[in-house]
N, C-alpha and C positions, 0 to 999 in steps of 0.2 A: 048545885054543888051539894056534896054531902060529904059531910064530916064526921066522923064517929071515932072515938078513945076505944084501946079493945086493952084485954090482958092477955095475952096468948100463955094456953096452957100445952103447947107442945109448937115444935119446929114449923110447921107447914100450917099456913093459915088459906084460908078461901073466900074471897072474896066473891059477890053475887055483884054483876052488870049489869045496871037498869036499863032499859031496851035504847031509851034515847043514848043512852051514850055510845051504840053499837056503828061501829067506822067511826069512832071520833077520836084525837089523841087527848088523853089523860093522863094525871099525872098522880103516881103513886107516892108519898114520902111514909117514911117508916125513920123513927128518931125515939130513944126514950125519954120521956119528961123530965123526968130526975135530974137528967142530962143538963135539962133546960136550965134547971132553977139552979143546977151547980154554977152556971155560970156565973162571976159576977160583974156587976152592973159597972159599967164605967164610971170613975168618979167624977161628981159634980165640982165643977169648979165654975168659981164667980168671976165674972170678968175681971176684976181689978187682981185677980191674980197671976192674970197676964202681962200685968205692965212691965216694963224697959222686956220682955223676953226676945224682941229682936236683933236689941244690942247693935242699933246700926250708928255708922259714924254721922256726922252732923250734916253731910253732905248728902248721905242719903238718905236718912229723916225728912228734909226738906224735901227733896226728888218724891220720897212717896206721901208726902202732907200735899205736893202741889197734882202729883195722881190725882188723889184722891181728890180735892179739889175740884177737877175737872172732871172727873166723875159725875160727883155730884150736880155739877154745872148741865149735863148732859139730860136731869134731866127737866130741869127747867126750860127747854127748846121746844118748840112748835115741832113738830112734826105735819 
């Protein structure tokens, strides 16, 4: 694999094929960095700041406590 940063100082750049890669498919991306770090990071959040967010009624609270349950039961089985 080769990786290299460039700054391109006009429109058309050239890239050089190293032999082994000749008949192979490869894969070119071109992105600016800037771009990258504009991005921002998803915010962290702690689990306990997901509690009640399902808002489920009591009926089906218990439906997915007894899921879950049995999930977990799953994997205490012999296989």
């Amino acid at each position: 694999m080769i990786r290299t940063v460039i700054t391109p100082e006009k429109q058309d750049i050239s890239i050089h094929v190293p032999e082994s890669y000749i008949g192979k498919q490869i894969e070119v991306l071109m992105y600016d960095i800037d771009e990258l770090k504009q991005q921002d990071a998803p915010d962290q959040k702690k689990p306990s700041e997901f509690r009640g967010k399902l808002n489920l009624t009591e009926e089906q609270y218990n439906d997915f406590q007894s899921h879950i349950k049995n999930i977990r039961n799953e994997w205490e089985r012999d296989i």
